[in-house]
mmCIF file of the C-alpha atoms, coordinates in Angstrom:
data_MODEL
# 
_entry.id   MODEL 
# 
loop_
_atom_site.group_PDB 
_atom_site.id 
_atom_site.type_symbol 
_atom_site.label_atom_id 
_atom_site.label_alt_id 
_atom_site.label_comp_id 
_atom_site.label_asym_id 
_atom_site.label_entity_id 
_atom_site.label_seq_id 
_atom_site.pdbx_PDB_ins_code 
_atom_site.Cartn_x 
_atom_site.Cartn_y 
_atom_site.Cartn_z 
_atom_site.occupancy 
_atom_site.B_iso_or_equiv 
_atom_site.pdbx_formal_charge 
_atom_site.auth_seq_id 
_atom_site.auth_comp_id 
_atom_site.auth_asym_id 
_atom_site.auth_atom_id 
_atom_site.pdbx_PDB_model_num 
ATOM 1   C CA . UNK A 1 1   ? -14.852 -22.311 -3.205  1.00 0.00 ? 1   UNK A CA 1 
ATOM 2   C CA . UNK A 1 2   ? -15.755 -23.607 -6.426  1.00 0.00 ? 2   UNK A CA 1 
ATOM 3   C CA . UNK A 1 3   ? -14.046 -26.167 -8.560  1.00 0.00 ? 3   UNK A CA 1 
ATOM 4   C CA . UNK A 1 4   ? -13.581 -22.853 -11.181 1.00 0.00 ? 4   UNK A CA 1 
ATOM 5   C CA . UNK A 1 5   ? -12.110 -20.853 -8.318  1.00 0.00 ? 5   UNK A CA 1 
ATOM 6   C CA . UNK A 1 6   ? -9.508  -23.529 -7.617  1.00 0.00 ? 6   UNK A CA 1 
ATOM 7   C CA . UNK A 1 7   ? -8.939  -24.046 -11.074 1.00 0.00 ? 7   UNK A CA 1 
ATOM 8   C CA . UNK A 1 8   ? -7.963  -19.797 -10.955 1.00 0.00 ? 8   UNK A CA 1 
ATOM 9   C CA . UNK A 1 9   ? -6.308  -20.510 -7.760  1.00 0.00 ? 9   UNK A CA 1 
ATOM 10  C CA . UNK A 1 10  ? -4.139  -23.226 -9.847  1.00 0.00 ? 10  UNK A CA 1 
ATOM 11  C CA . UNK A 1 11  ? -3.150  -20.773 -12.755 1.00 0.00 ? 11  UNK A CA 1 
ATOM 12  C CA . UNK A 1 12  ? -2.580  -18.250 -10.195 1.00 0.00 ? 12  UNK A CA 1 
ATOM 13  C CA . UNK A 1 13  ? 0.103   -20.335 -8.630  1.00 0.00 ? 13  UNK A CA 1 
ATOM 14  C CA . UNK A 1 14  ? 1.507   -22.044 -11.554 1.00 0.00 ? 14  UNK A CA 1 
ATOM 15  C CA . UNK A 1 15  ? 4.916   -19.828 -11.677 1.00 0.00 ? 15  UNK A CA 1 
ATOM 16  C CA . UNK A 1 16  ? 5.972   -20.200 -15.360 1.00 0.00 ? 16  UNK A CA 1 
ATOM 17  C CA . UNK A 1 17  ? 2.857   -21.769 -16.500 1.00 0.00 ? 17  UNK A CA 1 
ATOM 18  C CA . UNK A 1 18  ? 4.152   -24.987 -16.756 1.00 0.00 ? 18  UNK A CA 1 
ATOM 19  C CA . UNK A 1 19  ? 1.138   -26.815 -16.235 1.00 0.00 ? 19  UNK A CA 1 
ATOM 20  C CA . UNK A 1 20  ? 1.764   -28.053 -12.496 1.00 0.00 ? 20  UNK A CA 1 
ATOM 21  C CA . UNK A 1 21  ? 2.456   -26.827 -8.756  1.00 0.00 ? 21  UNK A CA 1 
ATOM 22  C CA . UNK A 1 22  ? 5.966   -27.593 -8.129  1.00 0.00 ? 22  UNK A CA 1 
ATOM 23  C CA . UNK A 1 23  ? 6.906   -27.130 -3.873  1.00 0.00 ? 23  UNK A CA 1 
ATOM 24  C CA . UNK A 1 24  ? 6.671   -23.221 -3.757  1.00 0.00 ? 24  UNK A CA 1 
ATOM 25  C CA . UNK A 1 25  ? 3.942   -23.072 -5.775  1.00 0.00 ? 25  UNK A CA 1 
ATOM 26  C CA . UNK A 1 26  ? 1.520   -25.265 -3.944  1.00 0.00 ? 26  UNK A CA 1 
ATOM 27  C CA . UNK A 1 27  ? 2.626   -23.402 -0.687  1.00 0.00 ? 27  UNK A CA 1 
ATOM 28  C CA . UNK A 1 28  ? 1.472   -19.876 -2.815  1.00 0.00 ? 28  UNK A CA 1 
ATOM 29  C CA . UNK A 1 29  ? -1.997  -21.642 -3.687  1.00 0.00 ? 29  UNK A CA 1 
ATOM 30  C CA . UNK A 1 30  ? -2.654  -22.210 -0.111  1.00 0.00 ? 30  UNK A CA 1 
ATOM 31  C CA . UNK A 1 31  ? -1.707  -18.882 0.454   1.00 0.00 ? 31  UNK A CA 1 
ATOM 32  C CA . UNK A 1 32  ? -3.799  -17.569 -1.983  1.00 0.00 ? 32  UNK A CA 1 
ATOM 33  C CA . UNK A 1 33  ? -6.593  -20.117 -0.697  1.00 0.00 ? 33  UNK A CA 1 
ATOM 34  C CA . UNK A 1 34  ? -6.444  -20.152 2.946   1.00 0.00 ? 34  UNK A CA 1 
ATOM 35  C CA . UNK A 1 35  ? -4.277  -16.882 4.236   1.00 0.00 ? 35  UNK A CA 1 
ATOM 36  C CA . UNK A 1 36  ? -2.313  -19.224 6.042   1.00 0.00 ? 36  UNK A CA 1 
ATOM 37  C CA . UNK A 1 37  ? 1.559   -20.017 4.946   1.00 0.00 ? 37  UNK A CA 1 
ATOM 38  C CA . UNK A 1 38  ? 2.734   -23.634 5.245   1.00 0.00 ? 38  UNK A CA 1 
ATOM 39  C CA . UNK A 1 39  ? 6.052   -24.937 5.470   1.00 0.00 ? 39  UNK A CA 1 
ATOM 40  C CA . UNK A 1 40  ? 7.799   -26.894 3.286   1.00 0.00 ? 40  UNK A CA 1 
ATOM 41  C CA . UNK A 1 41  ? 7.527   -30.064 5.414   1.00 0.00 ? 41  UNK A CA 1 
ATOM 42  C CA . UNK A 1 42  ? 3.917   -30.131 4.476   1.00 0.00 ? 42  UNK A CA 1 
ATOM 43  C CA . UNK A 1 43  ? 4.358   -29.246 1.437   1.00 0.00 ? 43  UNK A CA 1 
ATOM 44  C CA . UNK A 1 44  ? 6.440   -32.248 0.891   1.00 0.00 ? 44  UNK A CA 1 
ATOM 45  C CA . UNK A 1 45  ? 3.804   -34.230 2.495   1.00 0.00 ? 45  UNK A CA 1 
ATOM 46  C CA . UNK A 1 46  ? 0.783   -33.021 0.313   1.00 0.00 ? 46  UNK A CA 1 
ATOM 47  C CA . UNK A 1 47  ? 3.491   -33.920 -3.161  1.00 0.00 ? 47  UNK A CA 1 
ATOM 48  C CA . UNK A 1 48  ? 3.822   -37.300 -1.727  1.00 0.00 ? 48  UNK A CA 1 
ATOM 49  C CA . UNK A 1 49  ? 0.426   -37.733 -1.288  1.00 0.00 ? 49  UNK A CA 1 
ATOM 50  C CA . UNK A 1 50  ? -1.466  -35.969 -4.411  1.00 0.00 ? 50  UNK A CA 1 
ATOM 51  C CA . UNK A 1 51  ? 1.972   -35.222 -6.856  1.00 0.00 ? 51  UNK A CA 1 
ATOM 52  C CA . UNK A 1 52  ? 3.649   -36.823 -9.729  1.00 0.00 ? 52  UNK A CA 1 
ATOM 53  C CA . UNK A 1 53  ? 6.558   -37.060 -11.398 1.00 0.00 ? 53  UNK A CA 1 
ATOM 54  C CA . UNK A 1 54  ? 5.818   -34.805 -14.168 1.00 0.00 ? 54  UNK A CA 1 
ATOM 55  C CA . UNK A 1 55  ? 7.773   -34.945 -18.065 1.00 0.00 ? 55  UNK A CA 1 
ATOM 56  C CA . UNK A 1 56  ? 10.672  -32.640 -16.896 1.00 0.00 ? 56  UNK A CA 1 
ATOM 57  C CA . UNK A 1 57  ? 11.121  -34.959 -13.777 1.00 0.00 ? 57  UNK A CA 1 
ATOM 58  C CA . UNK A 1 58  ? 10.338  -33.230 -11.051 1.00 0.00 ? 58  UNK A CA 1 
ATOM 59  C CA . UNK A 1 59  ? 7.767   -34.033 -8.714  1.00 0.00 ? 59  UNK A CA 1 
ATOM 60  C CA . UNK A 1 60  ? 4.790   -31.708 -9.455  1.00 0.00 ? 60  UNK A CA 1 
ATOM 61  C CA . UNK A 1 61  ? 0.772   -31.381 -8.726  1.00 0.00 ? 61  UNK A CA 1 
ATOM 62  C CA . UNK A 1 62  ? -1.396  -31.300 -11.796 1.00 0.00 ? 62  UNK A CA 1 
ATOM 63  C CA . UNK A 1 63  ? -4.402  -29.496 -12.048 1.00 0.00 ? 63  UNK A CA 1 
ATOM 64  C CA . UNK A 1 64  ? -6.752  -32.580 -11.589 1.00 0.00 ? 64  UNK A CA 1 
ATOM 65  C CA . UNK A 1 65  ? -4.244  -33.591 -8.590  1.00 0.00 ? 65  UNK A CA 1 
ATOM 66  C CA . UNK A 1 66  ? -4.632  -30.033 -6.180  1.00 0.00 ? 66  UNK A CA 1 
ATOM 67  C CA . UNK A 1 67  ? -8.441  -30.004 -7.005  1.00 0.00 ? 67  UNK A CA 1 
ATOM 68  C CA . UNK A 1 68  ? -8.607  -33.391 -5.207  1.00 0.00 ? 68  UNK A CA 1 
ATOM 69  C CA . UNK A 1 69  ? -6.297  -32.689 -2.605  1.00 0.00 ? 69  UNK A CA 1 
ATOM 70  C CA . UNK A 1 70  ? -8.830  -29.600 -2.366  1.00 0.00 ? 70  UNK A CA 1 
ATOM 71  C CA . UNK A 1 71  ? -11.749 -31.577 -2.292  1.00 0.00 ? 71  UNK A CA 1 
ATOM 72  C CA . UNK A 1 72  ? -10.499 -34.459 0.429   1.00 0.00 ? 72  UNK A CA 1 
ATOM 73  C CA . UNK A 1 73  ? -10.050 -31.269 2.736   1.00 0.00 ? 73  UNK A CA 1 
ATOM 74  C CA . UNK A 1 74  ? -5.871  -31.732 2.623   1.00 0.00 ? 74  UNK A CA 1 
ATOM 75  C CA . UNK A 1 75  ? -5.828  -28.311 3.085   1.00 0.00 ? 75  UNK A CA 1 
ATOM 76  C CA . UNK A 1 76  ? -8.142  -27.432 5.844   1.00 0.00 ? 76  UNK A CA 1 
ATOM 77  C CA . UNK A 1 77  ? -6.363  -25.273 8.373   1.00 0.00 ? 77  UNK A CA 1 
ATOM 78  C CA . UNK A 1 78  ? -7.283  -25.368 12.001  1.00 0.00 ? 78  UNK A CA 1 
ATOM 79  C CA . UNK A 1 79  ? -9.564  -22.792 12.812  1.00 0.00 ? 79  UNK A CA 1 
ATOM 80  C CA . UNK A 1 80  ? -8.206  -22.248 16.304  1.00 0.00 ? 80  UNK A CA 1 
ATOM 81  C CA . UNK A 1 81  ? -4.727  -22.154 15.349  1.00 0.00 ? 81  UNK A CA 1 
ATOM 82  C CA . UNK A 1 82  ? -5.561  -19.465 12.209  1.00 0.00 ? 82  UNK A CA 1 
ATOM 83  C CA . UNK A 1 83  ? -6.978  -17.250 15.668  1.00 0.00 ? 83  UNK A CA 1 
ATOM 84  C CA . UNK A 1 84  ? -3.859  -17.520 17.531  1.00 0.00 ? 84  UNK A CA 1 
ATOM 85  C CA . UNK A 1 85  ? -1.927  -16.622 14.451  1.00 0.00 ? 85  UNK A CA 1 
ATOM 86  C CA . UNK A 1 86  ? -4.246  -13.641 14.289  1.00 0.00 ? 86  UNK A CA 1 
ATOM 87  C CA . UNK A 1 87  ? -3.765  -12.572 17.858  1.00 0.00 ? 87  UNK A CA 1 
ATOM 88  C CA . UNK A 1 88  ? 0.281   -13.028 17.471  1.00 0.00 ? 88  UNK A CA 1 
ATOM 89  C CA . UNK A 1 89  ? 0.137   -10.202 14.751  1.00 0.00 ? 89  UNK A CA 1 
ATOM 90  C CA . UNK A 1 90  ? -1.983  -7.999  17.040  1.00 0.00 ? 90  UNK A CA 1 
ATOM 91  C CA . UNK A 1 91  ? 0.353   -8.390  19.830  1.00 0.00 ? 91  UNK A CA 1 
ATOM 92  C CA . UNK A 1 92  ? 3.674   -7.465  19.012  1.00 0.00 ? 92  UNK A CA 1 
ATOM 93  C CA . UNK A 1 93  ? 5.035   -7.281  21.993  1.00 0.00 ? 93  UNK A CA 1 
ATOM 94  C CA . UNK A 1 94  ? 4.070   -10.565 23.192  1.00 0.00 ? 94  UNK A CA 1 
ATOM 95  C CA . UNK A 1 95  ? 2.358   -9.227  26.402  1.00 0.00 ? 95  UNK A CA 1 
ATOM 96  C CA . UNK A 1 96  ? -0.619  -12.051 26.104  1.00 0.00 ? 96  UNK A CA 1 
ATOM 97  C CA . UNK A 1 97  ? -3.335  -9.184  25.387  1.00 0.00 ? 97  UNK A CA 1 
ATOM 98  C CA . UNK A 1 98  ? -4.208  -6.205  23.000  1.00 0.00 ? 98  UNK A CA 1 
ATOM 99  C CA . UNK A 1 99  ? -3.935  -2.475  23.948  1.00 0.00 ? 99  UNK A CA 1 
ATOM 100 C CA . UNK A 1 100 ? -5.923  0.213   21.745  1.00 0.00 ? 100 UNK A CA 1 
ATOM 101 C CA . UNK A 1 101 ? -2.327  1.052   19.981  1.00 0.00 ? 101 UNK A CA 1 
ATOM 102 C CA . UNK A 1 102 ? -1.807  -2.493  18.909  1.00 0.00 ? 102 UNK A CA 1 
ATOM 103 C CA . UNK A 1 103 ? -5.767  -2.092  17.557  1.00 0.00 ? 103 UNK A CA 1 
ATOM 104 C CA . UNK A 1 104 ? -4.561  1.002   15.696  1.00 0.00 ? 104 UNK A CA 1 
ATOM 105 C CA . UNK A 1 105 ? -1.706  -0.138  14.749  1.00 0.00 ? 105 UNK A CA 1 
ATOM 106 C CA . UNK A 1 106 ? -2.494  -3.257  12.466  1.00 0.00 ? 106 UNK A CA 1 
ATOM 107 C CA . UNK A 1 107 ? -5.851  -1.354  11.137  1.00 0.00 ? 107 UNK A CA 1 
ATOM 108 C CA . UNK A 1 108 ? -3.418  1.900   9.956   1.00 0.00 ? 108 UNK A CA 1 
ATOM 109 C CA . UNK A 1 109 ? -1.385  -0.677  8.122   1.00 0.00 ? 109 UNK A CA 1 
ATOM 110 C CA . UNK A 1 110 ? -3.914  -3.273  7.063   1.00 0.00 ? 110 UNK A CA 1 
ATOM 111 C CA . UNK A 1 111 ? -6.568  -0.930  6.487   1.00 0.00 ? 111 UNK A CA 1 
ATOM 112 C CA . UNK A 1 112 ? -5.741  2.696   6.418   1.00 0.00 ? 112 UNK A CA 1 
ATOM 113 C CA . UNK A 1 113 ? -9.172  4.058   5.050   1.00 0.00 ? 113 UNK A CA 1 
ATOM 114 C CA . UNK A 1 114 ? -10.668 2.590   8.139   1.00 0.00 ? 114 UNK A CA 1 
ATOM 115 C CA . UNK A 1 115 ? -11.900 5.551   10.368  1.00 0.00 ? 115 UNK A CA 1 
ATOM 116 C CA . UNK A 1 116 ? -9.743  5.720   13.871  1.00 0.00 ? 116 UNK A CA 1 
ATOM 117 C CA . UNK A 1 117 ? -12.954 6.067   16.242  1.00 0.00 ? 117 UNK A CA 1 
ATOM 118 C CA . UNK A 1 118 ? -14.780 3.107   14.260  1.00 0.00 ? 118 UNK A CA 1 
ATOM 119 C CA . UNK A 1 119 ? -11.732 1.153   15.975  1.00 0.00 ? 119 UNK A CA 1 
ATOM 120 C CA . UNK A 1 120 ? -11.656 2.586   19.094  1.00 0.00 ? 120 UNK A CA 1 
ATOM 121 C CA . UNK A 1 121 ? -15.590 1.217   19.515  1.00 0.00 ? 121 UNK A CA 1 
ATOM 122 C CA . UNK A 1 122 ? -14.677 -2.139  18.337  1.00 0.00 ? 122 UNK A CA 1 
ATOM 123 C CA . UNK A 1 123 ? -12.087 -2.332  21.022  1.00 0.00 ? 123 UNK A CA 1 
ATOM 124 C CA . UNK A 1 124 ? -14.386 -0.687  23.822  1.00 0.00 ? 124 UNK A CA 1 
ATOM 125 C CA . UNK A 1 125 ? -17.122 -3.543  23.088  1.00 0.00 ? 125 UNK A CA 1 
ATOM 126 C CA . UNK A 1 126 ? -14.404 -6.087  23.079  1.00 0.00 ? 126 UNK A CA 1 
ATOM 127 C CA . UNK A 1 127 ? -12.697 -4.880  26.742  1.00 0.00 ? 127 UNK A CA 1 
ATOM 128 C CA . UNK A 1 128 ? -15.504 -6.477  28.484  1.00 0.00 ? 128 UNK A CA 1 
ATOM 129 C CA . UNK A 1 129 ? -13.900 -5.244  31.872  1.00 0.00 ? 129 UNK A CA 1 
ATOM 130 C CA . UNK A 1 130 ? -12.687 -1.812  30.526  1.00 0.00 ? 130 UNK A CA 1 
ATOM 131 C CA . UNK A 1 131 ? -9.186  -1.950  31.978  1.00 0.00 ? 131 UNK A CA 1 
ATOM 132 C CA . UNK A 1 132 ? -7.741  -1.150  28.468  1.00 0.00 ? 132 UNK A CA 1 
ATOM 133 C CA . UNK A 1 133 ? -6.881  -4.854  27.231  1.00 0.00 ? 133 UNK A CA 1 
ATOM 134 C CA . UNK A 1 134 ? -8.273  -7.470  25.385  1.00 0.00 ? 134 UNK A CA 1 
ATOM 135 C CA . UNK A 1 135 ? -7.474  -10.839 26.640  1.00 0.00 ? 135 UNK A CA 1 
ATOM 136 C CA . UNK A 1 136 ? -7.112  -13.614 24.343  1.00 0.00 ? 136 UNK A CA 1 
ATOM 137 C CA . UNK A 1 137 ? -9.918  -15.350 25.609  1.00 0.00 ? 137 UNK A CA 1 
ATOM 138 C CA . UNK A 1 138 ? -12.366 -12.079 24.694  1.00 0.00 ? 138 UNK A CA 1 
ATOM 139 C CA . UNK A 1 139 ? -10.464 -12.157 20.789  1.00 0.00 ? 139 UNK A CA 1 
ATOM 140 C CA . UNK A 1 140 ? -11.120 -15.714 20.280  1.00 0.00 ? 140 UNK A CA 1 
ATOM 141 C CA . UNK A 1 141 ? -14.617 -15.090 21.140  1.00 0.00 ? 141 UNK A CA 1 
ATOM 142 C CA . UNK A 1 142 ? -15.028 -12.233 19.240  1.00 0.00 ? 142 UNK A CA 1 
ATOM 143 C CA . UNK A 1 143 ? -13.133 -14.065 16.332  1.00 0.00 ? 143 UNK A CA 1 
ATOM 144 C CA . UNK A 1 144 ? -15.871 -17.080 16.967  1.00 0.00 ? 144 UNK A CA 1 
ATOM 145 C CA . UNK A 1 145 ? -19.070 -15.546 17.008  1.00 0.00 ? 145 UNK A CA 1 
ATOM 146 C CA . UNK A 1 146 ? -20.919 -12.894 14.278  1.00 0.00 ? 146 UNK A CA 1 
ATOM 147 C CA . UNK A 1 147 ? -21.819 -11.204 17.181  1.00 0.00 ? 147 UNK A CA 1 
ATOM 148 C CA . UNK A 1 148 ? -20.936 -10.784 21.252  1.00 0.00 ? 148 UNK A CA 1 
ATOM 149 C CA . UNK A 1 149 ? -25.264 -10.417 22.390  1.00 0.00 ? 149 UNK A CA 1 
# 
């Protein structure tokens, strides 16, 4: 990202275009940002460390303030803990591995124009031993690497 994407990012989340990121709205800028919800713990913890009290007199991050919490990498979210996320909302039954309907499932509602046998192939090349599941181990490397050759 660019520092003129993060200013967008900043307007995006300013609720009420008040001119800062109060709490929520620095937790919707990472959203916005990163995919990845934080709580309000550490959204407490990024105020303390990059907000101000603003004029109204509540603690708030200007502008200037999220792009260099931006910048330092405050927001960085761990790469292998985005992929678990990822597999969690696959697997909805909490077995530990995918079946083709879980597949299906979260492509129909993420991305219904997606064609249903375009899926099924993806899955196929991910079940490395063709019994029907993909392992965690097989999505993390598929969610690793451009490409399983």
């Amino acid at each position: 990202m660019h520092q003129i994407q993060y200013r967008q990012v900043f307007h995006d989340a300013d609720e009420g275009m008040k001119g800062f990121l109060n709490y929520e709205d620095v937790k919707i800028a990472i959203m916005i940002m990163f995919g990845h919800k934080i709580s309000k713990c550490e959204a407490v913890e990024l105020m303390n460390l990059y907000g101000s009290q603003q004029e109204s007199g509540v603690m708030g991050m200007s502008q200037v303030q999220f792009e260099k919490a931006v910048m330092e990498g405050r927001f960085k979210i761990d790469h292998d803990e985005k992929i678990r996320n990822t597999f969690m909302m696959f697997d909805r039954c909490c077995r530990g591995f995918l079946i083709m309907d879980d597949v299906k499932s979260v492509f129909r509602e993420v991305c219904p124009h997606f064609l249903e046998h375009r899926v099924e192939m993806a899955f196929r090349e991910l079940d490395c031993d063709s019994d029907g599941r993909i392992s965690y181990k097989d999505f993390d490397l598929m969610m690793k690497f451009d490409h399983l050759y």
